[in-house]
C-alpha angles and dihedrals in degrees: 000000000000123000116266113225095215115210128198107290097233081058092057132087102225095198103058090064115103123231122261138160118267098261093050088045093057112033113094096036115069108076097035108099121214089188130039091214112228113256097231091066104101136167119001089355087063095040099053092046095052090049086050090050097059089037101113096199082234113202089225110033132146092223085068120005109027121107082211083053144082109336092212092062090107083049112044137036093239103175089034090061091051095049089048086043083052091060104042095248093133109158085050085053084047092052085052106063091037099066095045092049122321098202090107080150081090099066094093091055092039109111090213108227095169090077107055084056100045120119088223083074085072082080117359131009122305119267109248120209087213087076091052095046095043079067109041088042088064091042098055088050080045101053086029089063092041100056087238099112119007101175131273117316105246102178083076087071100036119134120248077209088047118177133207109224116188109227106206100207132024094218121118090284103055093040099052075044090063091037088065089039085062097043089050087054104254137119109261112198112181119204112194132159094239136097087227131027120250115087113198087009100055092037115020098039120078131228081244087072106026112055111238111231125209128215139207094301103037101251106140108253121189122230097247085072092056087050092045080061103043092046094051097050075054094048124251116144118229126195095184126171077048110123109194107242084011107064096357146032138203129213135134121304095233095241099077096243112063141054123217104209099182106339095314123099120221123178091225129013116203117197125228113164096141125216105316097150106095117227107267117242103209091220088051099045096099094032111095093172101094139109116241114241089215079055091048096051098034100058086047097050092047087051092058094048095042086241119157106261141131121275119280113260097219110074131171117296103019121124112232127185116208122202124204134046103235136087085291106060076040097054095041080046097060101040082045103051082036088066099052098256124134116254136219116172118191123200132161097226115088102235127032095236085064088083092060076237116145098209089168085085134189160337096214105142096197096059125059101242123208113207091224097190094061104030112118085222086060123082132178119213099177127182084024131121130181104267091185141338137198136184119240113178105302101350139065119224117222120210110192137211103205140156089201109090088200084072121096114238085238149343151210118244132181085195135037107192106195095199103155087116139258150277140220118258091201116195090332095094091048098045094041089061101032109024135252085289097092090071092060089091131055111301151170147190125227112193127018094071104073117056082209092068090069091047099051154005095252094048085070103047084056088044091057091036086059086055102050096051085052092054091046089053094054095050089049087044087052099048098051094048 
């Protein structure tokens, strides 16, 4: 088959192409590189070009138009960013990504689905965004601290009708929420609990996935304060250290139109609290005597950043028993086995690779890495489930149900670690502390909505972006009417 000289994709007319079936689509193609890339491009530069290079701009492609894809293709402009990426136009490619959603700090905890599905995969691996957004996330902090770029200037689309919108919750959600808020022309303020933005980002994901970041005087910062700064020179309005039903209320405002959340009036309120209600493990419904596994990973990661938190529960010695297969058990695993504890970890499937979770972790050089796997802290009871527990004194014994011999019939445990995930709670948090009244106003959900908000990070910045477009559309509904 000839070779196919492959053009931009926005210089291409999509619908002149035939169809053909993915091998013949592809072969041809990989090996036969549009662009020599220049020899001074190095780590994560070089890597993102090569994989622009490969990328085929393909008119069906998970990465950008399949429900089972990226959850960010309404978002971002995915092909258009590769082909910019091709032809060395990289703060155009940058630009890109930032208008669509600028929280690339996501790219180590995204699941990639983009690459399963990827026609590259015909004749090579499938070409993964992360890699691309791994890149352009540490040259935006890069051209950010510089001056050379400082984000899109969002007083040129301000409203002259501008309204304040109240954003519940600074996790990815809320803060692609307020993103959209910006981009619409009205004014976005987050109130979260937390000293940083981030949710799930800045307190369930370890150092060993999000690369820690040092500033002028060496202390360790996490992304998430880079992006703090970034979204408030944009414009975004954050009241943090305020817990919602602790420091502040919300209620209506008396005039039928607007909400007070704290002392401050907005004209709409999205909520975006994230999924904060673990997953209940029917042995464990009626048990109150376990260890979060949001509590497990947020005082270690803390500890790592020299942020202000309570000690970590785990210490040297103890016996913990883990419950669940995914990123989360892993994550509780490794700051577990990390601290000297000895580890159990308990999961229905019969091998550990069933979970698709790579529990061999990491070559990160600035973060002391434990090989769970092989670790002699670390132990595997697979195709077993808790039949029954009960305290006595400090521990909890552990009866199990299990179709492996090598199990024990029960344990003794000084910590239970639930990680089989976690739900969203919606408005019932909310109405449950304040009334049905708080839905007199304009409001959305973020959140409970997209099944992909409960798979992966992503997933919630699209959720949150939903909400925010419905809201949009009500206040121009309103004003109109």
């Amino acid at each position: 088959m000839t070779d196919i000289v492959i053009e931009p994709y926005f210089n291409r007319d999509r619908s002149a192409l035939p169809h053909a079936e993915m091998p013949d689509r592809t072969a041809g193609f990989w090996g036969t590189s549009q662009v020599r890339l220049p020899s001074d491009l190095t780590g994560s530069s070089r890597l993102a070009r090569q994989q622009a290079d490969e990328c085929q701009g393909c008119k069906f492609s998970s990465c950008s138009l399949s429900e089972e894809g990226c959850p960010l293709t309404e978002l971002r402009e995915i092909r258009k960013a590769y082909d910019l990426m091709r032809l060395g136009r990289e703060m155009e490619a940058l630009k890109t990504f930032v208008k669509g959603s600028p929280f690339m700090s996501a790219y180590k905890v995204c699941e990639a689905p983009c690459g399963p599905g990827c026609n590259h995969n015909a004749s090579n691996s499938g070409i993964i965004t992360p890699v691309l957004e791994h890149h352009l996330g540490e040259f935006l902090r890069t051209v950010f601290k510089s001056g050379e770029y400082r984000g899109p200037n969002f007083e040129k689309v301000r409203r002259a009708d501008a309204q304040r919108i109240a954003i519940i919750g600074a996790g990815i959600a809320g803060m692609q929420a307020a993103w959209e808020i910006l981009k619409a022309g009205h004014i976005p303020v987050i109130f979260d609990r937390e000293r940083l933005p981030g949710g799930l980002i800045l307190k369930g994901i370890p150092p060993t996935h999000l690369e820690a970041m040092s500033n002028e005087e060496g202390k360790k910062t996490h992304y998430m304060e880079f992006m703090y700064e970034f979204l408030r020179h944009c414009g975004v309005g954050f009241r943090l250290g305020q817990n919602l039903g602790v420091d502040i209320g919300i209620e209506p405002s008396g005039d039928g139109r607007n909400t007070n959340v704290g002392s401050e009036k907005f004209a709409g309120v999205i909520y975006a609290m994230g999924a904060q209600k673990p997953l209940v493990i029917p042995a464990l419904k009626d048990f109150p005597h376990v260890l979060g596994f949001r509590t497990m990973l947020d005082t270690a990661i803390s500890e790592y950043y020299g942020y202000e938190s309570d000690p970590c529960p785990v210490q040297a010695g103890q016996s913990v028993l883990i419950v669940g297969n995914r990123y989360t058990a892993r994550d509780c695993a490794l700051m577990s086995v990390r601290r000297g504890a000895k580890v159990y970890v308990l999961m229905r499937s019969e091998e550990i690779e069933a979970s698709k979770v790579p529990w061999k972790h990491s070559e990160d050089p600035r973060v002391e890495i434990i090989n769970v796997s092989n670790s002699e802290n670390f132990t595997l009871y697979p195709q077993t489930e808790i039949a029954a527990v009960e305290l006595q004194g400090d521990k909890k014994i552990v009866t199990f149900d299990s179709k492996t011999e090598k199990v024990p019939a029960s344990m003794a445990f000084d910590h239970i670690i639930p990680a089989t995930g976690s739900v969203s709670e919606g408005i019932d948090m909310v109405t449950s502390k304040f009334g049905d009244s708080v839905l007199e106003g304009l409001h959305e959900i973020a959140g409970d909505m997209d099944p992909k908000a409960q798979k992966i990070l992503p997933g919630a910045a699209r959720s949150g972006a939903e909400a925010a477009w419905r809201l949009v559309r009500k206040l121009s509904t309103e004003a109109a009417a």
